[in-house]
C-alpha positions in Angstrom: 37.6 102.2 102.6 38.6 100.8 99.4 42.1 99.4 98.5 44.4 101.4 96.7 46.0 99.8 93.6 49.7 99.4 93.6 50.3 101.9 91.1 47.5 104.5 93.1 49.7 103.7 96.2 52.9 104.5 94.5 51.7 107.8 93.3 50.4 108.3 96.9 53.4 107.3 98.3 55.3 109.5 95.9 53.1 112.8 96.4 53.3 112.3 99.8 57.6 112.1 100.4 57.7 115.2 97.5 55.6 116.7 100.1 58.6 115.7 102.9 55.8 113.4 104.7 55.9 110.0 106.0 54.4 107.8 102.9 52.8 105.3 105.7 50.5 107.6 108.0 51.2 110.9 106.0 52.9 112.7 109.3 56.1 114.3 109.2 59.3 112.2 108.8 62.2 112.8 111.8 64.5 113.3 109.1 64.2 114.8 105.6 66.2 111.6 104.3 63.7 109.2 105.1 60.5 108.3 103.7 58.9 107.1 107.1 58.1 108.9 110.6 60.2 107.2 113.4 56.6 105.5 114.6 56.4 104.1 111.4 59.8 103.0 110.8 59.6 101.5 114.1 56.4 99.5 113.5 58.0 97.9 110.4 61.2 97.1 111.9 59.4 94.7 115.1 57.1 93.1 112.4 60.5 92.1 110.7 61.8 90.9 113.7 59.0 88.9 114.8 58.2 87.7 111.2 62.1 86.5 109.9 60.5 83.9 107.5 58.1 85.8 106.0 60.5 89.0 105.3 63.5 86.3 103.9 60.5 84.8 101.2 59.3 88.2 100.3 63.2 89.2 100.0 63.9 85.9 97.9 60.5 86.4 95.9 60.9 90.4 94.8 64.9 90.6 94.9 65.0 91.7 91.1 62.7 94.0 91.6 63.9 95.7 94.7 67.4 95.4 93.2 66.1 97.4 89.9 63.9 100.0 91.6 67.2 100.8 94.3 70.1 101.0 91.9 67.6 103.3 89.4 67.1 105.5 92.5 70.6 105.8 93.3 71.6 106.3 90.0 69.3 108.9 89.8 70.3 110.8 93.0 74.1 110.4 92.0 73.3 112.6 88.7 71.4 115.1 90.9 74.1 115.5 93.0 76.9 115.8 90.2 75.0 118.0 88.7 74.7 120.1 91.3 78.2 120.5 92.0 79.2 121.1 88.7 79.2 118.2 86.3 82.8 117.5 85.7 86.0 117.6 87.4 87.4 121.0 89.1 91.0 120.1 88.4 91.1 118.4 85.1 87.7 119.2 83.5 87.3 115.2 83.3 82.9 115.3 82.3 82.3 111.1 82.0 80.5 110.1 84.5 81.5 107.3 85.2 84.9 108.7 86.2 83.3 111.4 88.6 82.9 111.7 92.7 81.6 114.1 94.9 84.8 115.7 97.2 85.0 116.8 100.9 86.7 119.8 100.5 89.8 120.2 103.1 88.0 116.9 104.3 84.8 118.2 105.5 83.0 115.4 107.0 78.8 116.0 108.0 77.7 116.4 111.3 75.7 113.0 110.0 79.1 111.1 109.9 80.3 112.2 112.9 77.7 110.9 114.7 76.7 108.0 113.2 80.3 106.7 113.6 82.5 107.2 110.0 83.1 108.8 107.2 79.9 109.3 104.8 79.6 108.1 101.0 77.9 107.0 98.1 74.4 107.3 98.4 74.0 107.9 102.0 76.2 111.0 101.1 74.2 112.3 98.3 70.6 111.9 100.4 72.5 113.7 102.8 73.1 116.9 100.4 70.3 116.8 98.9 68.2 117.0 102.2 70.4 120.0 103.0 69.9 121.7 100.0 73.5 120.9 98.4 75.3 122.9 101.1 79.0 124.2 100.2 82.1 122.0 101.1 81.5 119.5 98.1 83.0 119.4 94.7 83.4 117.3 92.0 86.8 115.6 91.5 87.1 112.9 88.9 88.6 109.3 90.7 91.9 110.5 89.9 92.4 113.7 91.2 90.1 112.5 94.5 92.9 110.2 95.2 95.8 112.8 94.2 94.5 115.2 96.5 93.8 113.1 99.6 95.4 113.3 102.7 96.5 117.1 101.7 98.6 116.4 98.6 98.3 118.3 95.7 96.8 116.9 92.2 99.5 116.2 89.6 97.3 118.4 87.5 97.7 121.2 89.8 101.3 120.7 90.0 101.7 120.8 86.0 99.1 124.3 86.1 101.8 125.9 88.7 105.0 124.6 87.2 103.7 126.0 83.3 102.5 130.0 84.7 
């Protein structure tokens, strides 16, 4: 069998998690999150252990690169989700990005976080959605109003809605 080229295997690779398989052996994945069956996953993980040198050089070598291609992915993903739950902020209309965050409503925390030991966030939090098909429970709060509303208080903006009607 001939060897695919990098950018064949990416496209593979690619096809292959759309399809929710494992983009090493093409089986399904233990969890929709991941790109790689638990065998797989495993594999990888005791050739790392056994090979420290080789996985630090590789690290040191493609850092840029891996940097890049993860922060473009998570930027990515952190649209989706925004998008999904409405693009700007329920209490103040706030639509910059860069200001925005995904809310746990009355502090709804996913199974996932309860049993992997914490509260979830960032990106781990916006695999998680998107794997569960952006499930209700979630909104989009700008920084702000996150903070204002945390631990039950009420938002400022809120406050200044009630006191006006």
């Amino acid at each position: 069998m001939a060897q695919l080229s990098i950018d064949d295997r990416r496209k593979r690779d690619d096809e292959r998690h759309r399809r929710g398989l494992c983009v090493t052996c093409g089986s399904r994945p233990t969890r929709l999150d991941l790109r790689t069956c638990r065998k797989c996953a495993d594999r990888v993980v005791r050739w790392r252990i056994a090979n420290p040198d080789r996985v630090r050089a590789l690290r040191l070598k493609n850092s840029d690169q891996y940097r890049g291609a993860r922060r473009g992915r998570n930027y990515e993903l952190r649209l989706a989700v925004i998008a999904a739950y409405g693009s700007k902020c329920e209490c103040c209309e706030e639509d910059r990005l860069v200001f925005l965050a995904i809310d746990h409503i009355d502090g709804a925390v996913p199974e996932a976080a309860v049993t992997g030991g914490g509260k979830l966030g960032g990106h781990h939090l916006y695999r998680l959605l998107e794997s569960q098909g952006w499930p209700l429970g979630y909104r989009v709060l700008c920084h702000n109003c996150n903070q204002a509303t945390s631990h039950g208080r009420v938002c400022p903006h809120q406050e200044e809605r009630d006191a006006s009607s």
